[in-house]
C-alpha positions as CSV (number, residue, x, y, z in Angstrom):
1,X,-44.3,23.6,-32.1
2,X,-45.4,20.2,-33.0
3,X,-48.4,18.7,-32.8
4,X,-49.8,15.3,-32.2
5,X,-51.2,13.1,-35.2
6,X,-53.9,11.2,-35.6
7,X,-51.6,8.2,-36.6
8,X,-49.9,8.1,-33.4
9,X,-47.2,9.7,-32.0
10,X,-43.9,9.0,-34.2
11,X,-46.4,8.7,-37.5
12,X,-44.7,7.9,-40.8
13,X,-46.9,7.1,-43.5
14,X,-45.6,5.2,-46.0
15,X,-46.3,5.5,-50.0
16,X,-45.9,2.8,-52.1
17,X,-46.4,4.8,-55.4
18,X,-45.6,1.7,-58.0
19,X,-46.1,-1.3,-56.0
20,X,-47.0,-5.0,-57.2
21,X,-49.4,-6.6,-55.2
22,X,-47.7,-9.7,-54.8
23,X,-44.7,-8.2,-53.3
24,X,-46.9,-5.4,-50.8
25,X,-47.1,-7.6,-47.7
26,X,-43.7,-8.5,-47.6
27,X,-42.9,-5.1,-47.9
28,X,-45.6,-4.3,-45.2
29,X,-43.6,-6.3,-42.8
30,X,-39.8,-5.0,-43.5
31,X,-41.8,-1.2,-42.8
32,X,-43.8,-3.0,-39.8
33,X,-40.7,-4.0,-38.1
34,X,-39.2,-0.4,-38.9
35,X,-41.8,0.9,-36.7
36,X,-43.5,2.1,-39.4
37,X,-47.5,1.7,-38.7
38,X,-49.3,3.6,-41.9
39,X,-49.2,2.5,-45.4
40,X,-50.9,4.1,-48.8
41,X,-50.8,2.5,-52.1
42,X,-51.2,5.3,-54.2
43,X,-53.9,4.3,-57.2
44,X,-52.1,5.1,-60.0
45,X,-50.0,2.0,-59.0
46,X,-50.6,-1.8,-60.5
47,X,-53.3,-2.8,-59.7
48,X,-53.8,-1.1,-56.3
49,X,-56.9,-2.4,-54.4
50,X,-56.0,-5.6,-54.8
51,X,-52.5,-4.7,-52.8
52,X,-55.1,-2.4,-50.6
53,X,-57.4,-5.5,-49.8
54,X,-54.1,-7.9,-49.1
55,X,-52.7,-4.8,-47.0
56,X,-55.6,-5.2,-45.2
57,X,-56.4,-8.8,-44.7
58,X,-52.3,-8.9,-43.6
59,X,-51.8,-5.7,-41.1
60,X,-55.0,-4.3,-41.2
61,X,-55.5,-5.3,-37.7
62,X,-52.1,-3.4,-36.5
63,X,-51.6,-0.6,-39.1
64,X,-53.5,1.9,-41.1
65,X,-54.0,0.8,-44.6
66,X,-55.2,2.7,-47.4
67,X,-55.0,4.5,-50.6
68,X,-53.1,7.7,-52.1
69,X,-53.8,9.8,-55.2
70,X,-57.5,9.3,-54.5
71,X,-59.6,11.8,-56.9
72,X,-63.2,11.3,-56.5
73,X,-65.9,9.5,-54.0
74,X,-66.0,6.3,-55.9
75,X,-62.0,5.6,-55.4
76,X,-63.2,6.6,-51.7
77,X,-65.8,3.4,-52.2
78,X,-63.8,1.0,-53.5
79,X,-61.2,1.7,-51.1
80,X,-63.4,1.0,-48.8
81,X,-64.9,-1.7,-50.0
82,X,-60.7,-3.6,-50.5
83,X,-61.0,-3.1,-46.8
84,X,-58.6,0.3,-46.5
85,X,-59.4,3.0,-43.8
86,X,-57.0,6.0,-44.9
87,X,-57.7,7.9,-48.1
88,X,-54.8,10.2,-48.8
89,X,-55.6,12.9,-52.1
90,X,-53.0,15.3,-53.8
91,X,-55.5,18.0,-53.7
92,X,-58.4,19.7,-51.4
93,X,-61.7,17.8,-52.9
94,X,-64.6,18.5,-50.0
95,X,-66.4,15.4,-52.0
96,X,-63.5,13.5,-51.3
97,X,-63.1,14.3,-47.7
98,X,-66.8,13.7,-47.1
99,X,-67.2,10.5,-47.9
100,X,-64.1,9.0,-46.5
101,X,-65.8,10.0,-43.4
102,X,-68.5,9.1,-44.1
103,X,-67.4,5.7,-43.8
104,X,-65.6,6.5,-41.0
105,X,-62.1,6.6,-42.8
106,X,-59.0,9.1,-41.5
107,X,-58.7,11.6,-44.5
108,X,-55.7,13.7,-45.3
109,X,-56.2,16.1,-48.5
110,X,-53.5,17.9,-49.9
111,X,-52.9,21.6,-49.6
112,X,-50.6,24.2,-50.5
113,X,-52.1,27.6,-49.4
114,X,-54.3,28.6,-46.4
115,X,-57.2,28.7,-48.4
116,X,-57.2,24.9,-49.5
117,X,-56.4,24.2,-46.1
118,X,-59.5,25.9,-44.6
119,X,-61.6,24.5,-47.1
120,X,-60.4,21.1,-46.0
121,X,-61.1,22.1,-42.7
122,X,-65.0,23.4,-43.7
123,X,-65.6,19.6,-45.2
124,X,-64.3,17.8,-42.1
125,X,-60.5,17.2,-42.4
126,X,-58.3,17.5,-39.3
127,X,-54.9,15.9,-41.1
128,X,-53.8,17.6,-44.2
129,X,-51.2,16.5,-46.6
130,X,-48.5,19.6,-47.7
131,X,-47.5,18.8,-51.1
132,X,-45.6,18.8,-52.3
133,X,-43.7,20.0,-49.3
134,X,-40.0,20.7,-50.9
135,X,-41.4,23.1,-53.1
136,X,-42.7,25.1,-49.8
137,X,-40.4,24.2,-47.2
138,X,-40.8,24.9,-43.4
139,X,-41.2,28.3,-43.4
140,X,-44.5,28.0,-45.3
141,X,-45.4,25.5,-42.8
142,X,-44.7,27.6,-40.0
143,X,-46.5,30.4,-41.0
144,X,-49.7,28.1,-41.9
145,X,-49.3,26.9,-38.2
146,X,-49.9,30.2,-37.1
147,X,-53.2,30.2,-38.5
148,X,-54.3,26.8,-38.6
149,X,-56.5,25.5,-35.3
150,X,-54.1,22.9,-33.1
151,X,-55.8,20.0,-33.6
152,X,-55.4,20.2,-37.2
153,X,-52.9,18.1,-38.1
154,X,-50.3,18.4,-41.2
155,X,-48.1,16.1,-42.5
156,X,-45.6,17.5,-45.3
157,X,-44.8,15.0,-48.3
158,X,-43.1,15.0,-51.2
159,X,-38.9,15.6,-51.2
160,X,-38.8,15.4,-47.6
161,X,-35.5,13.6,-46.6
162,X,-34.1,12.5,-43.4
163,X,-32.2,15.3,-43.1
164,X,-34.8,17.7,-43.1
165,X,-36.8,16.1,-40.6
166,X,-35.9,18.2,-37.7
167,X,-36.8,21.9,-39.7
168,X,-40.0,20.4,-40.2
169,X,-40.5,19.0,-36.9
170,X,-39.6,22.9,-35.5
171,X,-42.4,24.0,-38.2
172,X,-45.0,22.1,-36.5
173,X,-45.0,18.9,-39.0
174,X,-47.2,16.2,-37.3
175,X,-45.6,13.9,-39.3
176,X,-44.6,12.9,-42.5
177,X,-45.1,11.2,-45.9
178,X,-42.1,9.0,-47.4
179,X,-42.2,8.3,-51.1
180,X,-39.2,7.3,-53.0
181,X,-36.9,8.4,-50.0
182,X,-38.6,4.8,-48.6
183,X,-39.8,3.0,-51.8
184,X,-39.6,2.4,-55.4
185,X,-40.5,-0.6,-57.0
186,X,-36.6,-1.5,-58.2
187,X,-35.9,-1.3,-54.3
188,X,-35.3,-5.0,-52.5
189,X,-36.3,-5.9,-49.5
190,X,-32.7,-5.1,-47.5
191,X,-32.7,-1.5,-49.3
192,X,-36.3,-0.7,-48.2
193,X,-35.3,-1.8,-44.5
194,X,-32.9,0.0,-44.7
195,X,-34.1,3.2,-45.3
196,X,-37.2,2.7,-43.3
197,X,-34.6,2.4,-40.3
198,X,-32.9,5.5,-41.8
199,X,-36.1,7.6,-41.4
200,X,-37.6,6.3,-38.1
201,X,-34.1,6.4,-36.5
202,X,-33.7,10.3,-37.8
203,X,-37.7,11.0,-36.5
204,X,-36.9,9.5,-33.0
205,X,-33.6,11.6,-33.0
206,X,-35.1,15.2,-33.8
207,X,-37.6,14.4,-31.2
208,X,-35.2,13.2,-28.9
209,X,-35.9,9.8,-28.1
């Protein structure tokens, strides 16, 4: 069964592990006009909250902007402070989660097992991040949903394709993470269209739009 997200109904977030800040808000429009509405710039990229704080100042009015790979409360701060409102984390850190909302910023920590996920759940989180989700696959996602309250949220990333959108969506995905299936930073500007238009057009599809 799926449920809804946080980050709207068809949500695709959008990591740009790698990006240079003075190619992210072109980039931020090609996804934009995709349909695409969430972007992360992961902070092991160049540079990152300065492509966080143009992000922001460009789209920050119409999409949700925000970091990835975020490790401890003071990348929380200063993602904040570049003007982002999404932290996204590879792991469950209840430090983490706290003070993203704190300042009143959507969360999603990373899990694996039901344990992380209810410990995410104890320090506030209702989106989690499955990663990385190929390695688990929908099964494990559909038995988490079986235990998980509705309204939590979870959004597998990590090797999830267009073609494997659907399994997930009958797993009870919210939504979903794109990493190198949408960007890398030898991709142009045509190529990243593209395959933004590749991804929303296979969502819309399994949900029968």
């Amino acid at each position: 069964m799926q449920t809804k997200s946080p980050v709207g109904d068809f949500p695709v977030v959008a990591i740009l592990r790698g990006v240079q800040p003075e190619r992210v808000v072109g980039i931020a429009d090609v996804l934009y006009t995709a349909g695409i509405r969430a972007i992360e710039v992961p902070l092991n990229s160049p540079d990152p909250f300065a492509s966080i704080a143009s992000l922001a100042a460009a789209r920050g009015s119409d999409c949700l902007i925000g970091a990835g790979t975020v490790l401890d409360p003071e990348a929380v701060r200063k993602t904040h402070a570049a003007g982002g409102s999404l932290v996204v984390a590879p792991n469950c850190e209840p430090e983490v989660i706290r003070s993203a909302l704190q300042l009143g910023m959507q969360v999603f920590p990373g899990i694996a097992t039901a344990t992380e996920a209810f410990s995410a759940i104890r320090a506030g989180a209702t989106a989690l991040k499955l990663f990385p989700a190929a390695t688990y696959g929908p099964r494990h996602l559909q038995a988490l949903r079986a235990v998980l309250p509705a309204q939590v949220s979870v959004f597998p990333v990590g090797g999830v394709g267009a073609a494997d959108i659907p399994a997930w969506l009958a797993a009870g995905a919210a939504g979903f993470g794109f990493g190198s299936e949408l960007f890398r930073p030898e991709y142009d500007l045509p190529q990243i269209e593209r395959r933004a238009r590749q991804l929303m057009q296979a969502l819309h599809a399994a949900r029968g739009l």
